[in-house]
FIFIZA-331184 format. One record per residue (C-alpha): x, y, z. Coordinates in steps of 0.02 Angstrom, whole numbers, plus 50000, padded with zeros to 5 digits. Last residue first. Layout:
N
XYZ;...
END
This chain:
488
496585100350420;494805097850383;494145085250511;492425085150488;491225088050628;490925074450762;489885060150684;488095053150696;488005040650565;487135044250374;486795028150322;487655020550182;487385026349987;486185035549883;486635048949760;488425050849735;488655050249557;489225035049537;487915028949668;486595032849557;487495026649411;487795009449475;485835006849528;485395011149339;486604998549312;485784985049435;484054990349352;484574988949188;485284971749212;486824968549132;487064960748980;486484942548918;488104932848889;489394930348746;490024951148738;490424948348913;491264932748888;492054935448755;493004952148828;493114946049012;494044931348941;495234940848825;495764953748964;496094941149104;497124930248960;498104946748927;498234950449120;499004930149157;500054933349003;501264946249044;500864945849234;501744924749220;502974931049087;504034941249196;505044928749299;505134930449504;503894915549518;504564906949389;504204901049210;503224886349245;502534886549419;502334905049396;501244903349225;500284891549322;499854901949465;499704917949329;498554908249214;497514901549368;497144921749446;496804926949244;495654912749206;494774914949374;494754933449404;494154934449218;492794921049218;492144929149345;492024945749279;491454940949104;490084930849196;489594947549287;489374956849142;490604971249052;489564981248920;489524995049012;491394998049005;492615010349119;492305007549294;491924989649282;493104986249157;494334995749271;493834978949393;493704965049304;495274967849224;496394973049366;495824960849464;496834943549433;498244949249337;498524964649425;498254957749594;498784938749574;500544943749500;500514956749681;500524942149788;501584932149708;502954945549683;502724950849880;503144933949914;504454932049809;505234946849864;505204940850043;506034925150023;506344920150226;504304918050291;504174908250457;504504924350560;503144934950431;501744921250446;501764923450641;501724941250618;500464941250491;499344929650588;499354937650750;499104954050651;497494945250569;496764938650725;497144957350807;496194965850680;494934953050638;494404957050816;494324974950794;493384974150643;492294964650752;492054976050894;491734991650770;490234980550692;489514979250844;487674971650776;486294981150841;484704971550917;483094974250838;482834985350676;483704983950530;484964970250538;486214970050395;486354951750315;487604937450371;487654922150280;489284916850378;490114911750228;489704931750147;490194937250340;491764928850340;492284932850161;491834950250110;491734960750242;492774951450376;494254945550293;494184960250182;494144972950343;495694962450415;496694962250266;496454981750231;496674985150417;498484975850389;498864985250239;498685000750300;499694997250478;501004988650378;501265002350227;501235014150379;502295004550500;503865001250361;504105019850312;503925026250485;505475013050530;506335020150395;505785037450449;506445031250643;508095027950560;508285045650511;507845053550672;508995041950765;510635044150643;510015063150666;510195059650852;512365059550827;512925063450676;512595053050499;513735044550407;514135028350473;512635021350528;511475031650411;512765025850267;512595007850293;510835005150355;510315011950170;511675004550052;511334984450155;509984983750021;511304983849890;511944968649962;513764963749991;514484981449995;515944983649883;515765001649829;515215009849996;515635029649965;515345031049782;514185017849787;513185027549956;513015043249843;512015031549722;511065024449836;510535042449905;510285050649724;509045034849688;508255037949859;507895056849809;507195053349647;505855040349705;505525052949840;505065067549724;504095055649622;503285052249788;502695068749819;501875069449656;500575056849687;500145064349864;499895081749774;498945072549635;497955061049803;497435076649890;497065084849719;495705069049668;495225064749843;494825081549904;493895085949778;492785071449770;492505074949928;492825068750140;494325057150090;494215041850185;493735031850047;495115034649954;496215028050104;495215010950098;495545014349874;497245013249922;497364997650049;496144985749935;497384988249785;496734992049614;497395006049524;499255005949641;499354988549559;499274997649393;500795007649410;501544993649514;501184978149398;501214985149225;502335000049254;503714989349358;503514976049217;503904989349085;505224997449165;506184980349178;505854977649011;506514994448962;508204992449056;508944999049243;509985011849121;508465017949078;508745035649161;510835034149127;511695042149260;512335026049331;512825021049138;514135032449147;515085022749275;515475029249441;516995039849511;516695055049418;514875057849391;514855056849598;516305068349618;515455080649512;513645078749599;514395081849783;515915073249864;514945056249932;514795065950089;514075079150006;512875070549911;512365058250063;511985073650172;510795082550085;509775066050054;509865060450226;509205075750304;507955086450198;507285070050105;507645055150203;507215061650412;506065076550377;504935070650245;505035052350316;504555058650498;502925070550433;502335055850336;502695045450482;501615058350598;500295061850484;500435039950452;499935041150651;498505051250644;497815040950488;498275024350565;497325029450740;495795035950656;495925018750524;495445008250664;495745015950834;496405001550954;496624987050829;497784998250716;498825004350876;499104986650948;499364978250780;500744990150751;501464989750901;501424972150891;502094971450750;503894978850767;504084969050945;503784954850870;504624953250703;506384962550809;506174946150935;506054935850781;507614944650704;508664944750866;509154961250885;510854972750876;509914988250925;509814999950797;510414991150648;509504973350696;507994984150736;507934991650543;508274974250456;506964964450575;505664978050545;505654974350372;504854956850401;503174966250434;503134974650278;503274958150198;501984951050299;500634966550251;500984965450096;500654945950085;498994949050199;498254961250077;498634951049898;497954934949981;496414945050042;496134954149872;496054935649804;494804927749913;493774944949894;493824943749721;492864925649728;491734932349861;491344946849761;490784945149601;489004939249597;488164955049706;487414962949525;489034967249424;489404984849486;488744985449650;489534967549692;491174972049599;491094989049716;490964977349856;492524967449823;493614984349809;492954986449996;492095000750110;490775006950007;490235026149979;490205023849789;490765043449774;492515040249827;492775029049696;492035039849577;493045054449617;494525043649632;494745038349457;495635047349324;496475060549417;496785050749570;497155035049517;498415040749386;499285050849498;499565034049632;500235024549494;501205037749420;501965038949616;501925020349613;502985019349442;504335032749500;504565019749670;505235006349532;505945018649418;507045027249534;508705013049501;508665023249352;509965034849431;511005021949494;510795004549439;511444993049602;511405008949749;509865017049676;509094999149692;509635000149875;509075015949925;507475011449832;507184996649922;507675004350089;506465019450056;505215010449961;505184993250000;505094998750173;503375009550124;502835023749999;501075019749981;500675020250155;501625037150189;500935046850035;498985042150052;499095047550228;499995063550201;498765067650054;497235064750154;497805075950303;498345088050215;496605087550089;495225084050225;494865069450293;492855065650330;492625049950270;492165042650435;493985038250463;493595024150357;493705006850439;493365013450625;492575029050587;491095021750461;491075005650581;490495015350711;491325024250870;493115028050837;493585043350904;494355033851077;495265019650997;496155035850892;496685043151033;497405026151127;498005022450934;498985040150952;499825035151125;500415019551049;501465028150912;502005042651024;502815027651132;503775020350957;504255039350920;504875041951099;505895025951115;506635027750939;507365048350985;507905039051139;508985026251058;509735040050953;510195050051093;510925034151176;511905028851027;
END
């Protein structure tokens, strides 16, 4: 495996190299957080593609492909609609608010009450994606190189955290080009292609497997459902997409940038279905469906294309990690530490380096997650906690924010708090891998902001008045001296 082994070597050293460029184009908060929203639609919509479509995913969806078949496409179908309905519906205005945090749109929206407490929770939600992500890196090094799994933890996340404290979102965004451009290459025109016919093509597929693999709800309505409710509307709300929205340089930008990013992973949710279920045919008695993937590019695939394909897995895992890392660390920072700290914006008198500390809660929080992710077996739990607080939590508060004038601040609080404790104790009860605990922790978060809203004195005019103006892209941060826009 020495060609493959090299192929690795030079991806992983093109990784660093691109957070030295990045560490070097990154000279105010603006550019370190946000790429100084100046992306233009390629590179927007390869960005947004490769950190929403991570480990979970291509091995994920290898696997799931592997257990249902055809339908096994849902789960990675309902981030692509996710990710389209974001865009189309929403990104315009998110772009237009000029912040840098889901937290401090709440603030904008609801008079500066509302983000602490949503802060707290977009944190949790950040730092549990990022540590599953993280863990991934142990499956894909074990295949390559036989590694110890703490050893793989390690050496996976430090690049990570090495290039994402460099350059800030400059290095992520150059290197998720380069995953995007990886996983493109490596799963769709090369594993894909080569999984049907080594399986026997389409008719030798249909033969040898059950009808029920070429069934599109064969995986079952409910489970449909809950992938729609908490994926689907995850992608709505999640600290690490609306960072990438704000890197967009237009409303324009953001809203066909994200529909062509959108659609690109429908195409990818279809293509790891048809690769897990190639991989029954060929595999049936594996132990774990999420052995399908490692399986079939070890045994299947020639010589340095086995290198190039693994090293789009490994693409896959480091730019859902990378984003979601920079998302933990500029919550952390933005809306908790410097809201306990007290800390206002100087104007005037001795500049804060702002850069300098995003970089610090960069590295503290990629210590952390690393650390976290060797002590951490049940992964899917994890990740189920963490995204049961997001939608049942957030969602609420938040689209009522965009959508409802009604909505106050109370009704917002009340929400993330009835919601956030209904889906704790709904877990505790039910399960944390059950259903009911998002069923009923988003229909209490709906009922609360509701009454509550509806109970208490609305909105301030002047704090909505405020809201429209930056709706619609009037006011805003600073302008920063910045190098031109980056239209490519």
């Amino acid at each position: 495996m020495a060609v493959d082994y090299a192929v690795i070597i030079v991806y992983l050293a093109g990784m660093l190299a691109m957070g030295w460029w990045g560490m070097r184009r990154a000279k105010s908060k603006s550019e370190f957080l946000v790429a100084g929203r100046r992306l233009g639609p390629w590179m927007y919509s390869g960005t947004m593609a490769a950190i929403v479509l991570g480990g979970a995913s291509t091995i994920g969806g290898v696997g799931l492909g592997y257990q249902y078949g055809l339908s096994g496409a849902w789960m990675v179908f309902t981030i692509g609609l996710g990710l389209l309905a974001l865009s189309v519906f929403f990104s315009a205005r998110i772009a237009r608010l000029k912040v840098y945090t889901v937290s401090e749109m709440l603030d904008l929206r609801y008079g500066g009450r509302a983000g602490l407490i949503s802060g707290v929770v977009m944190w949790a939600y950040t730092l549990m994606l990022a540590v599953t992500s993280t863990i991934a890196y142990a499956t894909i090094f074990d295949v390559l190189f036989d590694m110890n799994r703490t050893v793989a933890i390690i050496l996976g996340g430090a690049i990570v955290v090495a290039y994402s404290t460099l350059g800030g979102m400059w290095s992520i965004t150059l290197t998720d080009m380069v995953q995007f451009v990886v996983k493109t290459i490596g799963v769709l025109l090369l594993l894909l292609p080569i999984a049907v016919i080594k399986a026997g093509g389409f008719s030798e597929m249909k033969a040898k497997l059950p009808t029920e693999y070429f069934d599109p709800l064969g995986i079952g309505g409910e489970t449909i459902f809950t992938y729609v409710l908490i994926y689907t509307f995850g992608m709505l709300i999640g600290q690490d997409i609306w960072q990438r929205v704000f890197t967009a340089k237009s409303d324009r930008t953001a809203r066909w940038g994200g529909t062509v990013a959108g659609t690109y992973c429908l195409v990818y949710a279809i293509a790891g279905a048809v690769i897990g279920t190639a991989a029954k045919v060929m595999y049936p008695k594996l132990p774990s469906a999420d052995a399908a993937f490692a399986t079939i590019v070890k045994d299947e695939l020639p010589v340095g294309v086995r290198g190039l394909v693994l090293a789009a897995a490994l693409a896959a895992v480091m730019s859902t990690s990378s984003g979601a890392l920079i998302a933990c660390a500029t919550v952390a920072n933005n809306d908790i530490w410097s809201r306990l700290r007290g800390v206002v914006s100087r104007r005037g008198g001795e500049e804060h380096d702002e850069v300098k500390g995003n970089r610090a809660f960069i590295l503290i929080m990629g210590v952390a997650v690393i650390a976290i992710a060797i002590a951490l077996n049940n992964v899917v739990e994890a990740l189920t906690v963490a995204y049961n607080l997001l939608v049942g939590g957030l969602l609420v508060p938040i689209l009522g924010g965009l959508l409802w004038r009604r909505g106050t601040a109370a009704g917002a609080l009340a929400s993330v708090a009835v919601g956030g404790l209904a889906v704790i104790g709904l877990m505790a009860s039910y399960g944390i891998l059950a259903n009911e605990p998002v069923y009923y922790g988003l229909l209490s978060s709906l009922v609360v902001y509701v009454i509550v809203s509806l109970a208490t004195k609305p909105t301030d005019a002047a704090v909505l008045a405020a809201w429209r103006e930056r709706l619609a892209g009037r006011g805003g941060e600073p302008t920063e001296t910045a190098p031109e826009p980056v239209t490519t």
